[in-house]
C-alpha positions as YAML, in Angstrom:
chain: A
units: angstrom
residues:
- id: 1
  name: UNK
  ca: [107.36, 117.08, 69.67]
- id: 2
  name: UNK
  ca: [108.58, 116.65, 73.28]
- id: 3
  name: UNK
  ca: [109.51, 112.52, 72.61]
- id: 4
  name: UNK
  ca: [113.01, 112.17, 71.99]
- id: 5
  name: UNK
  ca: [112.56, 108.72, 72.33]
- id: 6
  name: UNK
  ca: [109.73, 106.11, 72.46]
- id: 7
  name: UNK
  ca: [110.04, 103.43, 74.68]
- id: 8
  name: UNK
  ca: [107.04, 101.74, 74.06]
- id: 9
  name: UNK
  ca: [109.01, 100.89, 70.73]
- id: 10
  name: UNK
  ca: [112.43, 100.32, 72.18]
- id: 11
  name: UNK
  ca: [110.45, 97.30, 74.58]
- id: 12
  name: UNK
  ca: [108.90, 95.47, 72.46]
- id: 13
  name: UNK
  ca: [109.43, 91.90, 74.28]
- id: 14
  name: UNK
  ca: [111.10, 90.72, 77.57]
- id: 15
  name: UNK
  ca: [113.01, 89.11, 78.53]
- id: 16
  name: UNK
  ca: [112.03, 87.06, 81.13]
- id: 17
  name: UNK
  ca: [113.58, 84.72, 83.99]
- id: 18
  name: UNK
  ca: [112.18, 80.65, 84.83]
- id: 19
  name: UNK
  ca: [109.17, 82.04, 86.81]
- id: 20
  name: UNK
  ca: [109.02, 78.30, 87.62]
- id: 21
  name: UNK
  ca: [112.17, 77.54, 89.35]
- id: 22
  name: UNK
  ca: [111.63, 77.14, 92.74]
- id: 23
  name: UNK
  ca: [114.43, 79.92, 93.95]
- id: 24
  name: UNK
  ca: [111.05, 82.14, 93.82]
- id: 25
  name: UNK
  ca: [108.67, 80.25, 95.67]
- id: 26
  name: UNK
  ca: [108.10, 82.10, 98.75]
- id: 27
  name: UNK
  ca: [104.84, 79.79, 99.62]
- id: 28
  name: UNK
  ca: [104.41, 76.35, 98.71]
- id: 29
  name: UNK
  ca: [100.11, 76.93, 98.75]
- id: 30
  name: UNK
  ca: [100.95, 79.29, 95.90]
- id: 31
  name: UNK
  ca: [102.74, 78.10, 92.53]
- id: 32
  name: UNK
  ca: [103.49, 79.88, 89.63]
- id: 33
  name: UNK
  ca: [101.13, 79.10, 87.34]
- id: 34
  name: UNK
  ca: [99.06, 82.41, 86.81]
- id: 35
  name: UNK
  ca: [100.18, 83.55, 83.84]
- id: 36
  name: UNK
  ca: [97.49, 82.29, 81.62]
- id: 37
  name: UNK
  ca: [95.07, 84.08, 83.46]
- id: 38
  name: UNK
  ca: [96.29, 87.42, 82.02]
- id: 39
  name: UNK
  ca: [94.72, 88.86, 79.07]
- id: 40
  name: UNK
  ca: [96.93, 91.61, 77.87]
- id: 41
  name: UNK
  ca: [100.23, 91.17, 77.10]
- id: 42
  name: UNK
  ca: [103.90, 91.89, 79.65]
- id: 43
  name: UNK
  ca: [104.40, 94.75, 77.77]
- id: 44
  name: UNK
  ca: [100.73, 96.42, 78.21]
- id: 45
  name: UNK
  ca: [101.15, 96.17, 81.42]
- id: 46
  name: UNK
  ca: [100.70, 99.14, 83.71]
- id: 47
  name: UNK
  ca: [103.90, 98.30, 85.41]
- id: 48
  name: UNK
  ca: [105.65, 98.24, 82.03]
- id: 49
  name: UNK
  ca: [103.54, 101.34, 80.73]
- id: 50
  name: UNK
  ca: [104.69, 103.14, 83.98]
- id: 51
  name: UNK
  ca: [108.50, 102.33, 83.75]
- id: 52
  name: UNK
  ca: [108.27, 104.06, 79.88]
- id: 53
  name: UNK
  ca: [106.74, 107.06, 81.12]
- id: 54
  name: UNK
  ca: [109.47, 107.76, 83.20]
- id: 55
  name: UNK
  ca: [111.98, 106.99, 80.22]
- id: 56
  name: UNK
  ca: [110.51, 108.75, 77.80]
- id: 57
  name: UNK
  ca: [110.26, 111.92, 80.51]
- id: 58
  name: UNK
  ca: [113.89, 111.71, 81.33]
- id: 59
  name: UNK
  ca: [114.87, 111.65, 77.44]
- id: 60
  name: UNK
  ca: [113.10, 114.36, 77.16]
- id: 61
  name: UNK
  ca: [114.16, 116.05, 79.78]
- id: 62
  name: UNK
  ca: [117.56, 116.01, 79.46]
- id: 63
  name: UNK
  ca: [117.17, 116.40, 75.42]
- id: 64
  name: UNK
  ca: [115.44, 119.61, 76.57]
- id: 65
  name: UNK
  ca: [118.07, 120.87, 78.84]
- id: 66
  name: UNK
  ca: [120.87, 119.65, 76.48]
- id: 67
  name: UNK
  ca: [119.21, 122.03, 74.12]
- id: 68
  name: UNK
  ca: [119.10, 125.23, 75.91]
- id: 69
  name: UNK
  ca: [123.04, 124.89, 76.76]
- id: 70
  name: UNK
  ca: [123.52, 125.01, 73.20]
- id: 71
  name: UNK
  ca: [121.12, 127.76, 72.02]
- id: 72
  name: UNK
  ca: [122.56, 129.48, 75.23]
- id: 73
  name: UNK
  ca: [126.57, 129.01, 75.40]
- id: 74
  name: UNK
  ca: [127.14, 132.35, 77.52]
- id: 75
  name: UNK
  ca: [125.02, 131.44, 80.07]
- id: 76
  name: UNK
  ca: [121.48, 130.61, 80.69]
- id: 77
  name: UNK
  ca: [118.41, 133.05, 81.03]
- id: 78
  name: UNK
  ca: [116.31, 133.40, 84.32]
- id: 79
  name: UNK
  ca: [113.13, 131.90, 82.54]
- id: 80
  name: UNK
  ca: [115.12, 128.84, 81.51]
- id: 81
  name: UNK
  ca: [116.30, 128.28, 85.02]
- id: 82
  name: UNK
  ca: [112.60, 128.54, 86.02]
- id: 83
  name: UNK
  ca: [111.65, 125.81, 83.40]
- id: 84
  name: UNK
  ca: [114.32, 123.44, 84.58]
- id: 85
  name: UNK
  ca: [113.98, 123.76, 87.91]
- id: 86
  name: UNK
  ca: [109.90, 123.22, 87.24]
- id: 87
  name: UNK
  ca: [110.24, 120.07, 85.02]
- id: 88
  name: UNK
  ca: [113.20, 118.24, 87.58]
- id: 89
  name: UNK
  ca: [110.71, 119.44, 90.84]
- id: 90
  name: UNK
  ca: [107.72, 117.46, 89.23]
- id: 91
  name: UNK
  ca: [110.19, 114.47, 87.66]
- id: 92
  name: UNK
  ca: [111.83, 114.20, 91.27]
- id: 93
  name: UNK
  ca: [107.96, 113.70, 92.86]
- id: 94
  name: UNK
  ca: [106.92, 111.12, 90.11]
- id: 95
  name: UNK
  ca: [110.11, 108.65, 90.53]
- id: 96
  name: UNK
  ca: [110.00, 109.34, 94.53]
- id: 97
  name: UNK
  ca: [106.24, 108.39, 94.11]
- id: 98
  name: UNK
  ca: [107.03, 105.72, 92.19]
- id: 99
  name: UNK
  ca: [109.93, 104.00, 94.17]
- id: 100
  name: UNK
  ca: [107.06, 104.78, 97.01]
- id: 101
  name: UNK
  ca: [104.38, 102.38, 95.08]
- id: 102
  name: UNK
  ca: [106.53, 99.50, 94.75]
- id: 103
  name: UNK
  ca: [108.28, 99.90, 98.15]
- id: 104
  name: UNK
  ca: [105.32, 100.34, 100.35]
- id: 105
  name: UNK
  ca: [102.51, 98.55, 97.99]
- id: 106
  name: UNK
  ca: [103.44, 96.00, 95.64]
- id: 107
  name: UNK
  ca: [106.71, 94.79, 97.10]
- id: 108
  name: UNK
  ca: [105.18, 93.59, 100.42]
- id: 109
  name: UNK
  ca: [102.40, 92.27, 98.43]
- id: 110
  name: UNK
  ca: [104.49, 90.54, 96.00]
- id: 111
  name: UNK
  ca: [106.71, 88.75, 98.99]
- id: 112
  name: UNK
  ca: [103.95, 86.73, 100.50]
- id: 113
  name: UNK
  ca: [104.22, 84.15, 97.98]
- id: 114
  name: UNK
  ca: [107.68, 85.62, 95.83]
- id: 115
  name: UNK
  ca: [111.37, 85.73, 97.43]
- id: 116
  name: UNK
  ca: [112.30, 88.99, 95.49]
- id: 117
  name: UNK
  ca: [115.85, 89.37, 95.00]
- id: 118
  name: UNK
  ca: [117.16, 92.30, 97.24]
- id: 119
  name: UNK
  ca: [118.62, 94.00, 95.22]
- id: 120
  name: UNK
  ca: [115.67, 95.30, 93.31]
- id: 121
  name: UNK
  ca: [114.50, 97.34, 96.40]
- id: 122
  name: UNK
  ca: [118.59, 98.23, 97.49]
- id: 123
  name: UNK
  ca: [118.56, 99.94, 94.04]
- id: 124
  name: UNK
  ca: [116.14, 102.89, 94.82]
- id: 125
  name: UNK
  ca: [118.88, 104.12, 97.45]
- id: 126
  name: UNK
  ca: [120.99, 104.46, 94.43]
- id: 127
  name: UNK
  ca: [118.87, 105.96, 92.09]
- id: 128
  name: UNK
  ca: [117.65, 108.31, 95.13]
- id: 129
  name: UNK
  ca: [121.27, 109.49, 95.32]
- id: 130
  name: UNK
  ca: [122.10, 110.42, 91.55]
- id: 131
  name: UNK
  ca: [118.49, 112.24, 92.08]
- id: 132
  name: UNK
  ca: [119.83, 114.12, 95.07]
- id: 133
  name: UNK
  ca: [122.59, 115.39, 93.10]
- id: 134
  name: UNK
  ca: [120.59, 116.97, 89.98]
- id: 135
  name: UNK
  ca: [118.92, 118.54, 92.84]
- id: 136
  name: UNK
  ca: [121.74, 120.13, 94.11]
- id: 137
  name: UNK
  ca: [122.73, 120.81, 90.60]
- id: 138
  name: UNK
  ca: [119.30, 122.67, 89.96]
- id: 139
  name: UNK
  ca: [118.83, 124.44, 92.84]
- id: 140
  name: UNK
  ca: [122.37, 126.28, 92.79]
- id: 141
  name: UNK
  ca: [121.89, 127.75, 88.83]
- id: 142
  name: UNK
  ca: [122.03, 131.34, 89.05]
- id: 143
  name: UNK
  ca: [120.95, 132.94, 85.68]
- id: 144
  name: UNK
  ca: [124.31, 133.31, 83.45]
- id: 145
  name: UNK
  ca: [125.32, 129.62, 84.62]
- id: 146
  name: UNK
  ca: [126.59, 127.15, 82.25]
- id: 147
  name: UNK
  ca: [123.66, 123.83, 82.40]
- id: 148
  name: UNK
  ca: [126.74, 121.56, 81.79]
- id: 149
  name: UNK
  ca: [126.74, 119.82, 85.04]
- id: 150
  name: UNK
  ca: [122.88, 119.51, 85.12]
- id: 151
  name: UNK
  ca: [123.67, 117.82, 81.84]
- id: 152
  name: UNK
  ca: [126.20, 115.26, 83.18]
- id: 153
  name: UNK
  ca: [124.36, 114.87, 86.50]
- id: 154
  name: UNK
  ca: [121.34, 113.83, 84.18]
- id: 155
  name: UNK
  ca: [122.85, 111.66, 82.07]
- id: 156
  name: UNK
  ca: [124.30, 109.53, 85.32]
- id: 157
  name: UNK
  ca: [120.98, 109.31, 86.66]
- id: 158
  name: UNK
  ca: [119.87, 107.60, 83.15]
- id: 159
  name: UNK
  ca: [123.35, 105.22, 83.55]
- id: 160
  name: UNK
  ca: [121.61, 104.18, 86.70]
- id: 161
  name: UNK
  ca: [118.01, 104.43, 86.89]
- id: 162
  name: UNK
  ca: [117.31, 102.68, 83.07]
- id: 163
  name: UNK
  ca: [118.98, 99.53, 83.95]
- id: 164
  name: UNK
  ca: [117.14, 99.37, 87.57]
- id: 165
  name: UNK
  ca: [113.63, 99.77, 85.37]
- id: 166
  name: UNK
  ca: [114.63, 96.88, 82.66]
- id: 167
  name: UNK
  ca: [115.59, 94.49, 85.68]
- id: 168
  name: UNK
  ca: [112.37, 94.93, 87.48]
- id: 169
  name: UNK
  ca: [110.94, 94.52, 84.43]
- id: 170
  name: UNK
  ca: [113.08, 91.04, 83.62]
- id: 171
  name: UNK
  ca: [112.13, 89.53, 87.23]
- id: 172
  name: UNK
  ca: [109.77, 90.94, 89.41]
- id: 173
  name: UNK
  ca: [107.11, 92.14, 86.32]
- id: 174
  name: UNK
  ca: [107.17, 88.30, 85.08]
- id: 175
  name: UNK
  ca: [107.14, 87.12, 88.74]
- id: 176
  name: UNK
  ca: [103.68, 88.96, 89.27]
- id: 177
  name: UNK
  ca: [102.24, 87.61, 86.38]
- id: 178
  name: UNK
  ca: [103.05, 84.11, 87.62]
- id: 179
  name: UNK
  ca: [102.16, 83.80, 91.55]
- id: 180
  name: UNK
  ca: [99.18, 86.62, 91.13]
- id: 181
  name: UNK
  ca: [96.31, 86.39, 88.96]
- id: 182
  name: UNK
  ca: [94.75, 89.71, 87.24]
- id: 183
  name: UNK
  ca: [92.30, 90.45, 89.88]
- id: 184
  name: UNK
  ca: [94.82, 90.19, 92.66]
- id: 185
  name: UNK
  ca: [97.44, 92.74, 91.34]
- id: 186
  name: UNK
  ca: [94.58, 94.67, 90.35]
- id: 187
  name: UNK
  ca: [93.64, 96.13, 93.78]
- id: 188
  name: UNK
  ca: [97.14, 96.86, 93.94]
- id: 189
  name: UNK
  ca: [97.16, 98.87, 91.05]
- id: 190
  name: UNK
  ca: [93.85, 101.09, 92.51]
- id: 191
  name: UNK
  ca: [95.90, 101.69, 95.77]
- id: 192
  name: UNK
  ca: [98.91, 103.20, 93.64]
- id: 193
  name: UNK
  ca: [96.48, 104.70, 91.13]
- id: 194
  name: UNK
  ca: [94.48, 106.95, 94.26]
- id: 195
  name: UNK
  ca: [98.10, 107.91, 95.92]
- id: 196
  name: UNK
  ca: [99.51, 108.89, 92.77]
- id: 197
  name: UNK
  ca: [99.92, 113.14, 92.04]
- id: 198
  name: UNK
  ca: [98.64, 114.59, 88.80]
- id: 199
  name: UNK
  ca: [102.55, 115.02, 87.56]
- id: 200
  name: UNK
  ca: [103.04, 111.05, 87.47]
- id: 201
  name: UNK
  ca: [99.10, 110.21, 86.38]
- id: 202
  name: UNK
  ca: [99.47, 112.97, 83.55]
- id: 203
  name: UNK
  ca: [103.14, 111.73, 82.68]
- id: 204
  name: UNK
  ca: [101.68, 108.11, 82.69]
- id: 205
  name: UNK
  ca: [98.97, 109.28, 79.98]
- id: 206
  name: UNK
  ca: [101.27, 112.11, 77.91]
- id: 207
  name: UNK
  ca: [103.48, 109.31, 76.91]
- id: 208
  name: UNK
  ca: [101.05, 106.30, 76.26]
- id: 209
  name: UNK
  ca: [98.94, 109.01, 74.48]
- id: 210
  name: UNK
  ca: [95.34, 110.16, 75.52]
- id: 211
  name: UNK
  ca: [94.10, 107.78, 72.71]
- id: 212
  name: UNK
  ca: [95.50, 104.96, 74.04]
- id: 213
  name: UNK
  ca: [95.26, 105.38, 77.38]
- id: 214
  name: UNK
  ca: [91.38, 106.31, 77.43]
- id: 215
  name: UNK
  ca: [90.56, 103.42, 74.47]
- id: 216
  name: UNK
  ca: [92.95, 100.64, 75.66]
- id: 217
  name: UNK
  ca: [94.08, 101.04, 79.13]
- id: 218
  name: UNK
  ca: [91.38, 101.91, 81.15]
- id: 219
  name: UNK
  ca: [89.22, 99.48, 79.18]
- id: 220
  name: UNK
  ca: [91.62, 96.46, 79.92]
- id: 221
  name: UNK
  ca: [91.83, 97.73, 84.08]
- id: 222
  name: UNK
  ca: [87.99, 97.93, 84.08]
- id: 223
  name: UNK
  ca: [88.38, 101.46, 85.09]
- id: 224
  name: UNK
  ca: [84.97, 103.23, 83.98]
- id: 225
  name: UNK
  ca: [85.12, 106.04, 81.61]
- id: 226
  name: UNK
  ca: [83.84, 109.07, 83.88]
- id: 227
  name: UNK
  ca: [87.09, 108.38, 86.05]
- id: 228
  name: UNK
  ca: [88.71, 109.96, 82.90]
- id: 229
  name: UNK
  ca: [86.35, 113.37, 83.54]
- id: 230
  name: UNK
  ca: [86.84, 112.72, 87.79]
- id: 231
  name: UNK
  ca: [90.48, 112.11, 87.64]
- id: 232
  name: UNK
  ca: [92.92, 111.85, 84.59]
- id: 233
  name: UNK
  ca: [91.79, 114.54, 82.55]
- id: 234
  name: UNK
  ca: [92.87, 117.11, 85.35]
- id: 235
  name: UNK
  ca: [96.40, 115.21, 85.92]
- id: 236
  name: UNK
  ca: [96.68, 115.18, 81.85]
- id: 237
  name: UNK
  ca: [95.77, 118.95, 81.60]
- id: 238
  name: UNK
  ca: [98.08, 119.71, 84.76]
- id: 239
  name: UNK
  ca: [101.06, 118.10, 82.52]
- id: 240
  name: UNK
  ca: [100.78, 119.72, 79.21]
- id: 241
  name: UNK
  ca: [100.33, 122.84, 80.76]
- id: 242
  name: UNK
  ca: [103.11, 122.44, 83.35]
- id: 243
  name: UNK
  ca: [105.91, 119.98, 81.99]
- id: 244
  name: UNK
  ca: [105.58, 119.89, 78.23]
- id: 245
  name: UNK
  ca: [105.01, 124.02, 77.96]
- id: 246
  name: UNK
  ca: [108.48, 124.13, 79.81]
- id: 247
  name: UNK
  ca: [110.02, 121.54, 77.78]
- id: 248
  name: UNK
  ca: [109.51, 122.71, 74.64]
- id: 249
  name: UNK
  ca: [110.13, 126.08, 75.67]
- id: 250
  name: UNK
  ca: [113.41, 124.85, 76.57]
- id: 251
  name: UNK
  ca: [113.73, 123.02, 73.24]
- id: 252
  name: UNK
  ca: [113.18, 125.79, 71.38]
- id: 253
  name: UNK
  ca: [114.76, 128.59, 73.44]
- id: 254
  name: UNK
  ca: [111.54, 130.75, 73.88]
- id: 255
  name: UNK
  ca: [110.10, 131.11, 77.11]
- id: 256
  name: UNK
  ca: [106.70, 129.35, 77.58]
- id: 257
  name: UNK
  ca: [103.76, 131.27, 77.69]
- id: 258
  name: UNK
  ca: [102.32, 132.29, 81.78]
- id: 259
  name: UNK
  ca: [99.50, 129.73, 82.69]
- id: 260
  name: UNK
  ca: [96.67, 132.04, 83.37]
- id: 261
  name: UNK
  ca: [95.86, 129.84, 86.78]
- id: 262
  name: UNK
  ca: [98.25, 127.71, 88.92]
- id: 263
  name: UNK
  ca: [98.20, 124.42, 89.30]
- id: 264
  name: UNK
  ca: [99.84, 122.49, 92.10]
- id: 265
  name: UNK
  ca: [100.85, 118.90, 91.77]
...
């Protein structure tokens, strides 16, 4: 099992900030008073449900790479280098597309009736850094290498990036709720949902679970059930076959089996 840990189980609740006090009120046409008009719950939230999925793929990741340095204290095999540098390409395009979402889509949407506080967007710089530097980290392995400073570059990137997550999801995920009714973040949602690549639409189902995602999810976004044939069941497929085959392979210290046909995120 690739989970290390859930967080759909370590977010349970949220905390969440006076959506009513006027510090937030970008537009006095619009109050905050939306929040009733949601059906589902904060934490079903595709937001929320979209922050996990990159938790629970950076646990495992670095549980996975953790794991090969200790199987392999000489040194590291070629293969294993391959499966790193495989599962950090595909995480680095699914936060970048991420950060991307909010940045260019729901942050400008969000400000013409919410003063967000800046610091929410400054924070992607930061995270972008500690990003560059597994990179770096990654990219120089020669086979023999210790994975030790992949290890510690990884684990700084989870001192920064978890915290940014759980604030967004303290302020601007309860701010949403409040100035925009269902239907209006909802559009916003299919805009990030048709720019998204099949690495951070599979992650986004992998750690839900196809169950939940197909049964719950898409029934409480209206999303009709042949866009799982059209769509997700590709990026879901693409996934498995490309992230969790090289995680567990590095979990277990065999190499993963070859995918008989490429598939390009």
């Amino acid at each position: 099992d690739t989970k290390t840990m859930t967080s759909q189980d370590e977010h349970k609740s949220i905390d969440t900030i006076d959506t009513n006090d006027s510090q937030w009120q970008a537009d006095p046409k619009h109050n905050p008073d939306k929040e009733p008009t949601w059906t589902h719950a904060a934490e079903d939230d595709g937001w929320m449900l979209a922050h996990n999925a990159l938790r629970d793929e950076t646990n495992d990741i670095t549980a996975a790479v953790e794991s090969i340095a200790t199987k392999f204290r000489n040194g590291v095999p070629a293969w294993a280098i391959g499966s790193i540098r495989k599962v950090w390409s595909d995480h680095n395009i699914h936060v970048i597309s991420h950060h991307k979402s909010e940045d260019d889509i729901m942050t400008p949407f969000m400000k013409t009736r919410i003063n967000l506080p800046e610091k929410l967007e400054s924070d992607h710089e930061i995270v972008c850094d500690k990003i560059d530097q597994i990179t770096e980290a990654v990219q120089g392995l020669k086979e023999g290498d210790s994975v030790d400073g992949v290890v510690a570059a990884l684990n700084d990137y989870r001192e920064v990036l978890f915290p940014h997550l759980e604030e967004e999801e303290h302020i601007a995920l309860p701010l949403l709720r409040s100035y925009f009714d269902p239907k209006e973040a909802g559009k916003q949602v299919q805009k990030i949902v048709a720019k998204s690549p099949k690495c951070e639409l599979g992650s986004f189902i992998h750690y839900m679970t196809e169950d939940k995602f197909r049964n719950k999810f898409m029934k409480q976004e209206g999303i009709p059930f042949f866009v799982w044939h059209l769509v997700f069941k590709s990026a879901y497929k693409y996934f498995l076959d490309n992230i969790v085959s090289n995680l567990e392979a590095l979990k277990t210290g065999a190499p993963p089996t070859p995918l008989k046909k490429k598939w390009l995120c």
